[in-house]
TILOVEX-369211 format. One record per residue (C-alpha): chain; residue number from 1; residue in one letter; y, x, z. Coordinates in nm, 3 decimals, always signed. Each point is the difference from the previous one (the first is absolute). Last residue first. Example, Ala and Ser with C-alpha at 12.3 -4.5 7.8 and 13.67 -1.06 7.14 Angstrom:
BEGIN
KOLSE	chain	n	res	yy	xx	zz
KOLSE	A	2	s	-0.106	+1.367	+0.714
KOLSE	A	1	a	-0.344	-0.137	+0.066
This chain:
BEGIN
KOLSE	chain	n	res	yy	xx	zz
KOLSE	A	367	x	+6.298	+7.819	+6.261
KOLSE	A	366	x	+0.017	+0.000	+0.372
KOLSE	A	365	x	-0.002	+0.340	+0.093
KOLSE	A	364	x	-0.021	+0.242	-0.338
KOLSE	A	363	x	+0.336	+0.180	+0.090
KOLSE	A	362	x	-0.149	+0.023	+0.350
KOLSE	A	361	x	-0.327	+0.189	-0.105
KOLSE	A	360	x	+0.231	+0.242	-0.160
KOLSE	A	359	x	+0.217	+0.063	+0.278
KOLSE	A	358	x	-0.366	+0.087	+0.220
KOLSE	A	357	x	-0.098	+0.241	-0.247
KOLSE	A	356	x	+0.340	+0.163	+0.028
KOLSE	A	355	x	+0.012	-0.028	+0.360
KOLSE	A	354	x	-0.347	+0.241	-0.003
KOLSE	A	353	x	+0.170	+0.274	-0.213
KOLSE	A	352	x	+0.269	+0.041	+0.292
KOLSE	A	351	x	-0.248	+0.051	+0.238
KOLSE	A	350	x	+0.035	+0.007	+0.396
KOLSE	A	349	x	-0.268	-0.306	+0.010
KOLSE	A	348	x	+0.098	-0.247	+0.282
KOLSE	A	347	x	+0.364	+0.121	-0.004
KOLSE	A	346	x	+0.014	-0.015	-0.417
KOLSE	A	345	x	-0.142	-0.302	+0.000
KOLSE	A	344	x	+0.277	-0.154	+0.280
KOLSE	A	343	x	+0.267	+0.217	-0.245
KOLSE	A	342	x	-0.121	-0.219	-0.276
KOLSE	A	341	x	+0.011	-0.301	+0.179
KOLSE	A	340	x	+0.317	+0.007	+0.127
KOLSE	A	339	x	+0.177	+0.110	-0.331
KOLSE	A	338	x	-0.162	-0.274	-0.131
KOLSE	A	337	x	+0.173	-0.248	+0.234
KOLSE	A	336	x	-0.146	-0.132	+0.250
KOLSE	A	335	x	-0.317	-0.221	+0.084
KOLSE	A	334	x	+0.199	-0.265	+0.206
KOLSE	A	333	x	+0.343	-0.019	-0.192
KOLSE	A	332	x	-0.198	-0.023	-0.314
KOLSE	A	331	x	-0.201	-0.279	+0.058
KOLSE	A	330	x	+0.334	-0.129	+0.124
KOLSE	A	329	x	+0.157	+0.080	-0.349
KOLSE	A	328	x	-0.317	-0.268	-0.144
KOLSE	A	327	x	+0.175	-0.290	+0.140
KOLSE	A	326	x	+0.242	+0.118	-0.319
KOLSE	A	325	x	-0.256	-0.042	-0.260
KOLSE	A	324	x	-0.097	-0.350	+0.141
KOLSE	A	323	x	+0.324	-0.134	+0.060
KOLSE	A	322	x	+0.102	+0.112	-0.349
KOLSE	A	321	x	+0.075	-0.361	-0.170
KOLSE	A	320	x	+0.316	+0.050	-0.082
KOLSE	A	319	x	+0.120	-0.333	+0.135
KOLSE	A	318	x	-0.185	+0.045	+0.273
KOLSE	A	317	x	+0.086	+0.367	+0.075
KOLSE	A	316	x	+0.373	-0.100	+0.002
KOLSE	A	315	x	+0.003	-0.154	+0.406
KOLSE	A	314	x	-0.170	+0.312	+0.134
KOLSE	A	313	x	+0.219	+0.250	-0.123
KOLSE	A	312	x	+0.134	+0.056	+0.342
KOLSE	A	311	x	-0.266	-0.062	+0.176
KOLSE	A	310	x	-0.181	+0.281	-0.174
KOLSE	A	309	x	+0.297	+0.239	+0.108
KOLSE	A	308	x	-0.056	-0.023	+0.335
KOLSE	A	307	x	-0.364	+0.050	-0.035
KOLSE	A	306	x	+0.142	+0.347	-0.159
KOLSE	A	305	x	+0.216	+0.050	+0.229
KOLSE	A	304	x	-0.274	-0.045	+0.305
KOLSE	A	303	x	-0.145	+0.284	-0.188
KOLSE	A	302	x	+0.259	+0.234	-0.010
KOLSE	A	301	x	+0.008	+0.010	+0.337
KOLSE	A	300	x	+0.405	-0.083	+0.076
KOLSE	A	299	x	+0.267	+0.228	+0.086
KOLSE	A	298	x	+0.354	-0.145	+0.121
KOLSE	A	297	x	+0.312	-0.077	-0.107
KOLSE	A	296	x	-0.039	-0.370	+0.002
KOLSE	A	295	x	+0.137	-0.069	-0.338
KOLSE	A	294	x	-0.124	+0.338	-0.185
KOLSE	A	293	x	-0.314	-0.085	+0.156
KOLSE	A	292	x	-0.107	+0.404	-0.056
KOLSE	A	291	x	-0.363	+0.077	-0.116
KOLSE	A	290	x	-0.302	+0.096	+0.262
KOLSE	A	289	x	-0.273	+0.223	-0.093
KOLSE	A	288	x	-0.377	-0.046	-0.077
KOLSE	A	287	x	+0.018	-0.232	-0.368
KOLSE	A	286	x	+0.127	+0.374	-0.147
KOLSE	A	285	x	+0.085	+0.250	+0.219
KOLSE	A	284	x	+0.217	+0.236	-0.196
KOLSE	A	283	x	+0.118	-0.179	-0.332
KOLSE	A	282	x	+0.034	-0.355	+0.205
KOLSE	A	281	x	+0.249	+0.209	+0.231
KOLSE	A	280	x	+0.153	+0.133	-0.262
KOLSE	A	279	x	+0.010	-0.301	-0.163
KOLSE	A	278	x	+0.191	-0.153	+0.288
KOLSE	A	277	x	+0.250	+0.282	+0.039
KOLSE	A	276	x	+0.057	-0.016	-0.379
KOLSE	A	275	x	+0.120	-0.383	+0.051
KOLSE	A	274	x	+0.275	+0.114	+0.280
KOLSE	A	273	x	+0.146	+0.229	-0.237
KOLSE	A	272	x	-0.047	-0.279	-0.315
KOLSE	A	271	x	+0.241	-0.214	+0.234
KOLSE	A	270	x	-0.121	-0.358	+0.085
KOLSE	A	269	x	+0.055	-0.294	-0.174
KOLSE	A	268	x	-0.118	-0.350	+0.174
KOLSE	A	267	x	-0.229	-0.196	-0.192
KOLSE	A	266	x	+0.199	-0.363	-0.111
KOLSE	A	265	x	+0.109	-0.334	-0.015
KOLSE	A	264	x	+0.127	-0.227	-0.264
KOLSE	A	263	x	-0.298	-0.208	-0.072
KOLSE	A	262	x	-0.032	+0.212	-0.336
KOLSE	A	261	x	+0.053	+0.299	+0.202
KOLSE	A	260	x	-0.304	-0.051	+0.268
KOLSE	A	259	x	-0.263	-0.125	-0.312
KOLSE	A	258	x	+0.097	+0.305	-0.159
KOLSE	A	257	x	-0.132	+0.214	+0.270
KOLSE	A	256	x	-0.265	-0.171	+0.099
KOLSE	A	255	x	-0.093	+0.007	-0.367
KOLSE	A	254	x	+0.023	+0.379	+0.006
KOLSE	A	253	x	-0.184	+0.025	+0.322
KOLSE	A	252	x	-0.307	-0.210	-0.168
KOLSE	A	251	x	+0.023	+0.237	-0.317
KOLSE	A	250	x	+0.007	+0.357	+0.316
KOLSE	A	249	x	-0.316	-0.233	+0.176
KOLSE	A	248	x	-0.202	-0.056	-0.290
KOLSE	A	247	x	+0.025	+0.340	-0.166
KOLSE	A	246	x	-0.092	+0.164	+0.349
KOLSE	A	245	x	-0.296	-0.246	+0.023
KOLSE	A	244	x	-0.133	+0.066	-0.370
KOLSE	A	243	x	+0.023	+0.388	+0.056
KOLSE	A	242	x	-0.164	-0.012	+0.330
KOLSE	A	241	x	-0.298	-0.237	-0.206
KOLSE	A	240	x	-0.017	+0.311	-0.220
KOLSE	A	239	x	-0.125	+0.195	+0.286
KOLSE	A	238	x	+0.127	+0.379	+0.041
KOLSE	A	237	x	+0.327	-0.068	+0.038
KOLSE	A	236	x	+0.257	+0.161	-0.310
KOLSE	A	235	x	+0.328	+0.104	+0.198
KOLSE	A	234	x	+0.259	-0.183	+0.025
KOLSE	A	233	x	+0.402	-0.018	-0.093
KOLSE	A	232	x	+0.016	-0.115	-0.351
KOLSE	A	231	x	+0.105	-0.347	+0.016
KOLSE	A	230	x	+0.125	-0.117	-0.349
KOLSE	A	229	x	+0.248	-0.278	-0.034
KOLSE	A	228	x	-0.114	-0.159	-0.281
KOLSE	A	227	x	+0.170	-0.116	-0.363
KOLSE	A	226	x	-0.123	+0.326	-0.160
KOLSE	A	225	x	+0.159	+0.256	-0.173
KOLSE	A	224	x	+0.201	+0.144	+0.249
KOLSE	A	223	x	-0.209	-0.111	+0.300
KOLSE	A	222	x	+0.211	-0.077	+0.304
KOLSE	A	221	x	-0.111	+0.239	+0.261
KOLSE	A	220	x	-0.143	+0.042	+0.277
KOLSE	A	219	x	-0.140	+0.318	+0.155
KOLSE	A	218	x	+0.242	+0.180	-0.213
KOLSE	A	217	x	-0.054	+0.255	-0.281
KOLSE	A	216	x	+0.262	-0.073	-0.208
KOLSE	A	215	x	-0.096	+0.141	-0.301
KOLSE	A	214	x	-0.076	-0.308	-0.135
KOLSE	A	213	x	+0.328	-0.037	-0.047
KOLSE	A	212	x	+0.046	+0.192	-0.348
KOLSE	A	211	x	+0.047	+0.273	-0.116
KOLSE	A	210	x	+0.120	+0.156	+0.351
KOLSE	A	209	x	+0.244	+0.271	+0.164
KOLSE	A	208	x	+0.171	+0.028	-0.366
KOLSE	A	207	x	+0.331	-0.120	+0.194
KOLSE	A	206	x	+0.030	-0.262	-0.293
KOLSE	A	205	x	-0.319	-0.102	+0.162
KOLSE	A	204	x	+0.073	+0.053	+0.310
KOLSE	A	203	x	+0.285	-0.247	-0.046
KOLSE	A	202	x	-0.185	-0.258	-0.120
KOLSE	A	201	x	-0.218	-0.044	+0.240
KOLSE	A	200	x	+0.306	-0.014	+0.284
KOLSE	A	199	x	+0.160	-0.250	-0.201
KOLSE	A	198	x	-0.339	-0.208	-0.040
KOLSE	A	197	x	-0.001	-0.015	+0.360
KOLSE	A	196	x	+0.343	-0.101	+0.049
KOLSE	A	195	x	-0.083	-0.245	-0.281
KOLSE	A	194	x	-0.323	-0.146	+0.210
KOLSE	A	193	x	+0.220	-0.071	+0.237
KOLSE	A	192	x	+0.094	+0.126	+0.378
KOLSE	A	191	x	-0.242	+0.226	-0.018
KOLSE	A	190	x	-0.196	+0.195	+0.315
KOLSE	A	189	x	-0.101	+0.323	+0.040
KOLSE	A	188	x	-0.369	+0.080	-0.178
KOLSE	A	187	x	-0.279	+0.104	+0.260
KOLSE	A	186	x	-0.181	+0.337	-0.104
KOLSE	A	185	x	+0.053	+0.168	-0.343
KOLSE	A	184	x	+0.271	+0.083	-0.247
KOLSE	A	183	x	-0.083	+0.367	-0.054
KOLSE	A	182	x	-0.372	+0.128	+0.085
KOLSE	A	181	x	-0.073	+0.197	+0.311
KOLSE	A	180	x	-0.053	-0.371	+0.211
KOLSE	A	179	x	-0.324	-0.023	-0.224
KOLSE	A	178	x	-0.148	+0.256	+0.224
KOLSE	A	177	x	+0.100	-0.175	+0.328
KOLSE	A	176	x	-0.058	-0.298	-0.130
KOLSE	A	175	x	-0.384	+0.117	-0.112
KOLSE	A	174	x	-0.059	+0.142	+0.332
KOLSE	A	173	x	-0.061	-0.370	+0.128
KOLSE	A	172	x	-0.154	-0.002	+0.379
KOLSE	A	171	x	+0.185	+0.338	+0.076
KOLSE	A	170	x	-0.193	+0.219	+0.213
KOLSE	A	169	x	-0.029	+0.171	-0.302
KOLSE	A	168	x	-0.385	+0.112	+0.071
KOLSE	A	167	x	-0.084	+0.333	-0.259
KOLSE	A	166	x	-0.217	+0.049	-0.315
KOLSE	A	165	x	+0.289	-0.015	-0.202
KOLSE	A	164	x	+0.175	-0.321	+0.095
KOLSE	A	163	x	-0.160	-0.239	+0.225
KOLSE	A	162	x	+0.128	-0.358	+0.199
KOLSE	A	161	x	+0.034	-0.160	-0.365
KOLSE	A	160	x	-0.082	-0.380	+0.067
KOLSE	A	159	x	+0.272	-0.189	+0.137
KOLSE	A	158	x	+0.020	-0.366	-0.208
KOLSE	A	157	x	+0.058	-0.189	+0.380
KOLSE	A	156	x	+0.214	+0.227	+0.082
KOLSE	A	155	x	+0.208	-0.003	-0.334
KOLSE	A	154	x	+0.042	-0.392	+0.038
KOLSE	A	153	x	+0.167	+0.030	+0.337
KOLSE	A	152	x	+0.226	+0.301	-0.118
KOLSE	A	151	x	+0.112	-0.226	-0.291
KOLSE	A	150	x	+0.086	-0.344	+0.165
KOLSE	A	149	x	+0.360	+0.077	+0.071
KOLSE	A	148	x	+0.052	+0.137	-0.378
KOLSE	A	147	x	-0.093	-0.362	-0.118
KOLSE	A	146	x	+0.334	-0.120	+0.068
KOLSE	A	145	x	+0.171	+0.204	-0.221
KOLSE	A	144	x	-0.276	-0.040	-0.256
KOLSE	A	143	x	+0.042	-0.367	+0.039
KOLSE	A	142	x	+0.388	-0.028	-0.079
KOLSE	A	141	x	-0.054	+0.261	-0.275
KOLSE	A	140	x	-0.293	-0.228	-0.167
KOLSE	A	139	x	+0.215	-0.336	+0.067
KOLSE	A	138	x	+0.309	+0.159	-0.211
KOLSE	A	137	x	-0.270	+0.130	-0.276
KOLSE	A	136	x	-0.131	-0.329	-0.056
KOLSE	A	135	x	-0.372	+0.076	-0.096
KOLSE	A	134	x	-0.140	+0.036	+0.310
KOLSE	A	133	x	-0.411	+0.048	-0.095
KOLSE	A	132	x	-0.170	+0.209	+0.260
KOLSE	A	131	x	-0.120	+0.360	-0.113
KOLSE	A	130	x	-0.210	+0.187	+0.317
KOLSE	A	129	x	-0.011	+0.386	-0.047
KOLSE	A	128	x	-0.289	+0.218	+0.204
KOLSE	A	127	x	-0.039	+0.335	+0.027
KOLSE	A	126	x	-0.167	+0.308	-0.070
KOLSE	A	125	x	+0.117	+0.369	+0.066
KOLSE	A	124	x	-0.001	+0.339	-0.149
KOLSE	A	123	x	+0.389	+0.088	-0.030
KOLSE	A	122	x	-0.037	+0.343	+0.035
KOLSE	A	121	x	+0.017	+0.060	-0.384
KOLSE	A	120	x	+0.339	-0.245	-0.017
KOLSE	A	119	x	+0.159	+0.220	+0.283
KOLSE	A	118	x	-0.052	+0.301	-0.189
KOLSE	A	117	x	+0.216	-0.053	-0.257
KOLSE	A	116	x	+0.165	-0.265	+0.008
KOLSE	A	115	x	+0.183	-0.090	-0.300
KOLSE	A	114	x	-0.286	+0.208	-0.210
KOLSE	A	113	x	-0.243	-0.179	+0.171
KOLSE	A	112	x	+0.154	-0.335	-0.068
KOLSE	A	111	x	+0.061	+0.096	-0.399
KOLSE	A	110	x	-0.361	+0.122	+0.005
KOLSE	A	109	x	-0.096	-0.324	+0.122
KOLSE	A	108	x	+0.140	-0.198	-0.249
KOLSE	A	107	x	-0.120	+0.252	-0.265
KOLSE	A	106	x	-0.385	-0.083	+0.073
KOLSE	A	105	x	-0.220	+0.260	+0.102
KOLSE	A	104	x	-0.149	-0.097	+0.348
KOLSE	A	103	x	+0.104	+0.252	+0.221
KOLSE	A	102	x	-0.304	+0.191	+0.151
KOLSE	A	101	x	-0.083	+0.036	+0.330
KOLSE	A	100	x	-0.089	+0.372	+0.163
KOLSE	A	99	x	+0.360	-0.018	+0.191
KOLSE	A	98	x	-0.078	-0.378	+0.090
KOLSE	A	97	x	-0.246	+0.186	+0.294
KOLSE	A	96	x	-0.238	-0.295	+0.052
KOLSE	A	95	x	-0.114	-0.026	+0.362
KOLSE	A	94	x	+0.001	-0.380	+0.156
KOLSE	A	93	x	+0.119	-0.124	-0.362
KOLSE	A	92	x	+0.366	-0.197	+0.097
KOLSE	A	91	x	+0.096	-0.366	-0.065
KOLSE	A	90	x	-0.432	-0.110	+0.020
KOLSE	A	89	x	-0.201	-0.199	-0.236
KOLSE	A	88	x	-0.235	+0.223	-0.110
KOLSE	A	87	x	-0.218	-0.031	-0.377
KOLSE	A	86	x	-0.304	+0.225	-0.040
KOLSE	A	85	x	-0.041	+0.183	-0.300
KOLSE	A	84	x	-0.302	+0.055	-0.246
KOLSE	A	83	x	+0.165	-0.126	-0.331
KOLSE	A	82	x	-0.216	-0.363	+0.079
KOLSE	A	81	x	+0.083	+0.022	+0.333
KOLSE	A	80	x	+0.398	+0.000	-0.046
KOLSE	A	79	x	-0.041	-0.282	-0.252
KOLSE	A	78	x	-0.231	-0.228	+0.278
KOLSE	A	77	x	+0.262	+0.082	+0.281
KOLSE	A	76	x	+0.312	-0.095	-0.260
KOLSE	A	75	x	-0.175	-0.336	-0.115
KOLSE	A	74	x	-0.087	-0.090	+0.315
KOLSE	A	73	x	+0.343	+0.063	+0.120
KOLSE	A	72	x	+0.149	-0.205	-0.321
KOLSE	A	71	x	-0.207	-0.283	+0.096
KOLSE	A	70	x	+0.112	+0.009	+0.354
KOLSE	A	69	x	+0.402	+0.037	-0.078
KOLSE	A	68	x	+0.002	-0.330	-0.282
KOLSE	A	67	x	-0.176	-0.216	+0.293
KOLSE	A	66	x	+0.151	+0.099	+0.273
KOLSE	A	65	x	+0.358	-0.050	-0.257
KOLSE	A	64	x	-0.126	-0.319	-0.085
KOLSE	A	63	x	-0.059	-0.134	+0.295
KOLSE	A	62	x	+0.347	+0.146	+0.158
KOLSE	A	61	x	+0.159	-0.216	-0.252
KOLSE	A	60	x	+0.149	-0.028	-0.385
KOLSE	A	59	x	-0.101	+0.362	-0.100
KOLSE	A	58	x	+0.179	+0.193	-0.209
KOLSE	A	57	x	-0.344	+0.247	-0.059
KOLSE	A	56	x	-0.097	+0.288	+0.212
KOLSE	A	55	x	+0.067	+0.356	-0.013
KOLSE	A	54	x	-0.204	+0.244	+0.011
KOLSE	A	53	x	+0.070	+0.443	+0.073
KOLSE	A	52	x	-0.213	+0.270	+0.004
KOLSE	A	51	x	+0.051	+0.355	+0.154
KOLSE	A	50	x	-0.173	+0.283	-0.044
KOLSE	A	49	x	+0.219	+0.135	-0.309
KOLSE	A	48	x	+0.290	-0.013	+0.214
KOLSE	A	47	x	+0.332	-0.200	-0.162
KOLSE	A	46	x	-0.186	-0.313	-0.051
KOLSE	A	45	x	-0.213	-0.152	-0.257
KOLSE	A	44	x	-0.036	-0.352	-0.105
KOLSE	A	43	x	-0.233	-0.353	+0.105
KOLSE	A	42	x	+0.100	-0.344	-0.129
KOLSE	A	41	x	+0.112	+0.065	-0.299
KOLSE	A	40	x	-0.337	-0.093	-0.134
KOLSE	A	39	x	-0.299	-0.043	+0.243
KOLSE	A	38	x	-0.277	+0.048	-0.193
KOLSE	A	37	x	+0.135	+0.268	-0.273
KOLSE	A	36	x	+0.260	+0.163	+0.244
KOLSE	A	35	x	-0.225	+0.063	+0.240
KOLSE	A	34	x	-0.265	+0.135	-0.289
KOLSE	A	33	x	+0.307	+0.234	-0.058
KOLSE	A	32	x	+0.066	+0.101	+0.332
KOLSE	A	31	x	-0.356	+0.078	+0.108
KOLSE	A	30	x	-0.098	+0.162	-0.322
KOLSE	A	29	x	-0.032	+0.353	+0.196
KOLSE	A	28	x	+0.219	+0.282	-0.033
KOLSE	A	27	x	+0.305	-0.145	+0.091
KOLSE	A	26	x	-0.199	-0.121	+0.355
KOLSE	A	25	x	+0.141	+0.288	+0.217
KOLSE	A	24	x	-0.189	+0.048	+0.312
KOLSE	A	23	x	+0.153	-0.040	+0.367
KOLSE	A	22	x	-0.305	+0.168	+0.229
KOLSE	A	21	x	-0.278	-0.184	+0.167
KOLSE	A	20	x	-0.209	+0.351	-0.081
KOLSE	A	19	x	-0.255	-0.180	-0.201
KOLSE	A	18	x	+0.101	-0.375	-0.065
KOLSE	A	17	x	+0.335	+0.172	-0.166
KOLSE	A	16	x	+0.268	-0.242	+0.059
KOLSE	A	15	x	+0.244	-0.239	-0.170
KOLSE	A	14	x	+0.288	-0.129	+0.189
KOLSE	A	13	x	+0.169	-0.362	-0.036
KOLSE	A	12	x	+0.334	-0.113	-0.052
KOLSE	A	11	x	-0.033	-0.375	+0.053
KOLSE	A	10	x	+0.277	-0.273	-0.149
KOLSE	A	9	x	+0.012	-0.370	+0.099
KOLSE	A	8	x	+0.213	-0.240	-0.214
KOLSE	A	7	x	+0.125	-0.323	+0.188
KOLSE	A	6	x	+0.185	-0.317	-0.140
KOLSE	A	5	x	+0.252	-0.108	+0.233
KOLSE	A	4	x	+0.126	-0.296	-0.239
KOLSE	A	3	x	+0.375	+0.087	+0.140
KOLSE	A	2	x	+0.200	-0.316	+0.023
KOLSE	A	1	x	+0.279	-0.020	-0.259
């Protein structure tokens, strides 16, 4: 059966104090449950009281799924105002210290902060997770294998979490590095079939490593209640248009990447070792470094990759209709990444409080 590659869009965002341009808890306020009144099921709590998360619709195209993300951003800037907080789009706060952040009191999360300890309460970030409809479970394996390649290139363009704690990472997305503590995270290995995977699920669960599989913490994933294969390796960008372009381009890979095995060809598999050194590399410097051509052997600017790469899914984005969302990843390629723009605020003005204000005039961009 011929995946319908549907697309849900998911946004973890951060709530801030508009005083000090700290992380502030909204449990006290009504933000959550006037969410939940307008928007429905549609936006939920996290593990960190500060932190917000939406989800978008099933929807049937990239239009929709713009469409579905916007209104629920508006909605989310406009609740956050009205219970005097600011909303932030951003994978890491510039300063926030998660070890004065509350854990949102629900026994899901107690169960995950019991499990791990103090890894869980560190684990302060915001990302992005990008749903696209595969609903034979052979064809969803076969495409997550092959999606792995494309991960480091995807995370660059997402990077937006170049502070922890006050200080400069150096990395361009210090969210993976922090999420990297957890079990189960980072690039999956490779299945031969979705029962070897289902084998391997099973197992930890008689194991008592897991409940269930959506404990496995990977940057993709096939859902295990959902007929997706989940991408969960970004950062949140600043701009929801970024989010909209980096949906478009991982559902136009995944039909690439169909479209290859039902003519009987293929993406080459390469080893998850060789994979890592590619996100690492994404991880660290972002759209500004080079990635390995695993079939050349040599290091490419990450940027001519990712032009690379936009020929490559050229020939589906008609049939999807996304050639406007994705023409917008060269927008991105030439004003960079968010982590690039906040640290070029942070050089002009040397203040961490001052990139805030400038994250949350990007979440609004464009609405």
């Amino acid at each position: 059966m011929r995946p319908t590659f549907t697309l849900g869009i998911e946004e973890e965002y951060q709530t801030i104090d508009p005083e000090t341009r700290d992380l502030r808890s909204h449990v006290s306020t009504e933000m959550l449950a006037n969410g939940k009144l307008r928007l429905e099921e549609r936006v939920k709590a996290e593990l960190h009281q500060s932190v917000i998360e939406v989800g978008t619709r099933v929807c049937a195209n990239i239009q929709e799924a713009q469409e579905d993300l916007f209104d629920l951003r508006r909605n989310m800037i406009h609740l956050a105002e009205e219970n005097g907080l600011t909303l932030v789009a951003g994978a890491t706060h510039p300063f926030a210290d998660w070890r004065s952040q509350e854990i949102y009191p629900d026994p899901r999360y107690a169960q995950v902060v019991e499990d791990l300890q103090l890894v869980a309460r560190s684990n302060l970030i915001f990302g992005l997770h990008v749903h696209v409809g595969i609903e034979d479970r052979e064809a969803a394996i076969r495409i997550m294998n092959s999606l792995r390649y494309f991960l480091p290139h995807i995370l660059a363009l997402s990077t937006n979490s170049p502070f922890w704690l006050g200080m400069e990472t150096g990395y361009k997305s210090y969210r993976a590095k922090v999420f990297e503590h957890f079990p189960r995270t980072n690039l999956p290995d490779s299945f031969a079939s979705y029962s070897e995977f289902e084998n391997y699920v099973n197992l930890l669960i008689k194991t008592n490593s897991i409940d269930n599989a959506k404990k496995l913490w990977w940057d993709v994933r096939p859902h295990p209640f959902f007929n997706t294969v989940e991408v969960r390796v970004c950062d949140i960008p600043m701009r929801a248009m970024e989010s909209v372009a980096i949906a478009a381009l991982i559902q136009a890979t995944a039909m690439k990447l169909y479209t290859l095995h039902a003519n009987n060809q293929d993406f080459r598999q390469y080893s998850r070792a060789l994979l890592m050194e590619n996100k690492f590399r994404a991880v660290r410097y972002g759209l500004d470094g080079k990635l390995i051509d695993f079939g050349k052997e040599t290091e490419v600017p990450e940027r001519d990759l990712i032009v690379e790469y936009l020929h490559f899914v050229d020939d589906v984005l008609d049939e999807l209709g996304s050639r406007e969302q994705i023409g917008y990843i060269r927008t991105m390629l030439e004003q960079g990444s968010g982590a690039d723009r906040q640290l070029r605020v942070f050089r002009e003005t040397g203040d961490l409080k001052s990139v805030v204000d400038y994250m949350a005039r990007e979440t609004r961009e464009g609405l």
